[in-house]
N, C-alpha and C positions, 0 to 999 in steps of 0.2 A: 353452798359454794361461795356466798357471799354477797349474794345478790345483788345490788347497782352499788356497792360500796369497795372502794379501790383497795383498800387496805385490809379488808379479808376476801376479796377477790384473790389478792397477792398471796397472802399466808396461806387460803386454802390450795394456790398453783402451787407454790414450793411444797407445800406437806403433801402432795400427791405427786410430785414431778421427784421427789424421794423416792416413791417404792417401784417394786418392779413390774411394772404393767409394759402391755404391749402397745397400748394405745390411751388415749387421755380424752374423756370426755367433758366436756363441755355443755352446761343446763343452767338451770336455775331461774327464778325470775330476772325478765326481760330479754333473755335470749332466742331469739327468733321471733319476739311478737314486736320488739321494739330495735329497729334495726339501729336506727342511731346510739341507743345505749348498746347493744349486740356489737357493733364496734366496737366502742370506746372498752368494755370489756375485752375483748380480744385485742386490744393494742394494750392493756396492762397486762396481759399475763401470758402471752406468745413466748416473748422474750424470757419467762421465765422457766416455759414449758420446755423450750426447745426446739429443735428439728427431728432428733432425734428418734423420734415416733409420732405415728398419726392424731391429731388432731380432732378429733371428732365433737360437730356440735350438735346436738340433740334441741329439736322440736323446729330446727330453722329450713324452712323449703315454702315458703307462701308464697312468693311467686319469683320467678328468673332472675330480678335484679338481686333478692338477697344473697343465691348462692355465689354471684359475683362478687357482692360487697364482701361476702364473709371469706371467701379463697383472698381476695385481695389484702386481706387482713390476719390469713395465717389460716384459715380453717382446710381441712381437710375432707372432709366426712361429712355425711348430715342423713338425719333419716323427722320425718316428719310426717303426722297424718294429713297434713292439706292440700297434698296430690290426689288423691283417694276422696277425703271427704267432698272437697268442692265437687270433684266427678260426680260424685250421685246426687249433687244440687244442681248439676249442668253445666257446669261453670269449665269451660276447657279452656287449654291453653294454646295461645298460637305464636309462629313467628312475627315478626313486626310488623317484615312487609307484605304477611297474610292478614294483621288487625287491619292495616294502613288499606289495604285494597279491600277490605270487606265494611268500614267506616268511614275510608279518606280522608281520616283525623289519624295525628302521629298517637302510635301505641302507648297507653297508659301504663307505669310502672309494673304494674297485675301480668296484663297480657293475655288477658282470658276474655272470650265469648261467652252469653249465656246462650247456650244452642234452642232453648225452650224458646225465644223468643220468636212473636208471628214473622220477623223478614227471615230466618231459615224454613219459615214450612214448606217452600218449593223449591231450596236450593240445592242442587244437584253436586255443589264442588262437594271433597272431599273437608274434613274439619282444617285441614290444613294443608292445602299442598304439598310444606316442602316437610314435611313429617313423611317417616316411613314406616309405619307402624301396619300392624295390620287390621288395626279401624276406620285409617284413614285411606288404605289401600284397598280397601272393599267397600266404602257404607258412605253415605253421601251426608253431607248437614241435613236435607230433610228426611232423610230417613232415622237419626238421631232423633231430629225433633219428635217426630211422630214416636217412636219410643219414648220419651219421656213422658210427651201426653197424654200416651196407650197408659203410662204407667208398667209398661212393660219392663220385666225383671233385665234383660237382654242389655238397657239403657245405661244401668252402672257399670256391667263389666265392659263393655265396649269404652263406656266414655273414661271409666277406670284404666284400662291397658293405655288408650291416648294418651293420658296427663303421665301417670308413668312413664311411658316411652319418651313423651318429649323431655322430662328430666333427666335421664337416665342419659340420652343424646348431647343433650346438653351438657352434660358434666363430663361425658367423654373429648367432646370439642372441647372443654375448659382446658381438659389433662392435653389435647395436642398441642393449645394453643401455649399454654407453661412451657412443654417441651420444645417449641419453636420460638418461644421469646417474645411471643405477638399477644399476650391476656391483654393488654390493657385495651391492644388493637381490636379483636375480638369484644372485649366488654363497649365498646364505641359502636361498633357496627352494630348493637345490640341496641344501645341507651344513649348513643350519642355523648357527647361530649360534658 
């Protein structure tokens, strides 16, 4: 697709925004693992693809702030294995002001806990409060923990359905806040200014 280079960037969007797809994906080196170049790619070829159909960027979801960077930049779509994978390395995701209250340091760009580590082995909150999921509605942080260090199989799918849910949540809030004219608002309450 043309990989960090504008000028087949460009000619691969027009020779694809030619035929008749229902949707346009978006790949290649540096999309999704390099968010500053993942921009500036999608600020050369939005304009060329259109509005006219979905947007989709393949391999970009490593954590919260990209899929903000990459809506605000024209993307639509995203599917990515690092919801999933991080999950069975422990790695969960939270809102800000559940990192903020479980660190008391403002939330890192990630957004993620490692639930393995020794201060959850007795903590009874849920992985995230304000998550509605049904691992976080039932199963406490040290019950997690203790699954992971069981090594017990139970650990992926539980912490797997979390990091899902919260993206999924997430991208629905994205589509109200576009419908109500408030993203940028939203992306703030998120990342701050």
């Amino acid at each position: 697709q043309g990989s960090n280079h504008k000028h087949l960037r460009e000619e691969s969007a027009k020779a694809i925004s030619d035929l008749d797809f229902d949707g346009i994906a978006i790949g290649g080196e540096s999309v999704g693992y390099n968010m500053e170049v993942t921009k500036d790619i999608l600020d050369w070829i939005v304009p060329i693809i259109g509005d006219d159909r979905p947007r989709y960027t393949m391999g970009l979801g490593f954590s919260p702030l990209d899929l903000f960077e990459a809506v605000e930049h024209g993307a639509d779509m995203f599917d990515c294995v690092s919801p999933t994978s991080i999950a069975r390395n422990g790695s969960l995701f939270v809102h800000p002001e559940t990192y903020q209250n479980i660190f008391h340091t403002p939330a890192p760009r990630t957004m993620r806990i490692a639930i393995t580590n020794a201060q959850f082995a007795n903590d009874k909150n849920p992985i995230d409060p304000l998550c509605t999921c049904t691992t976080c509605a039932t199963y406490s942080r040290s019950y997690l923990h203790h699954l992971f260090r069981a090594e017990e199989l139970l650990a992926y799918r539980l912490a797997t359905i979390h990091n899902l849910h919260f993206f999924l949540s997430l991208m629905q809030e994205i589509r109200e806040a576009i419908a109500e004219d408030r993203f940028l608002e939203l992306k703030n309450t998120w990342f701050g200014k």
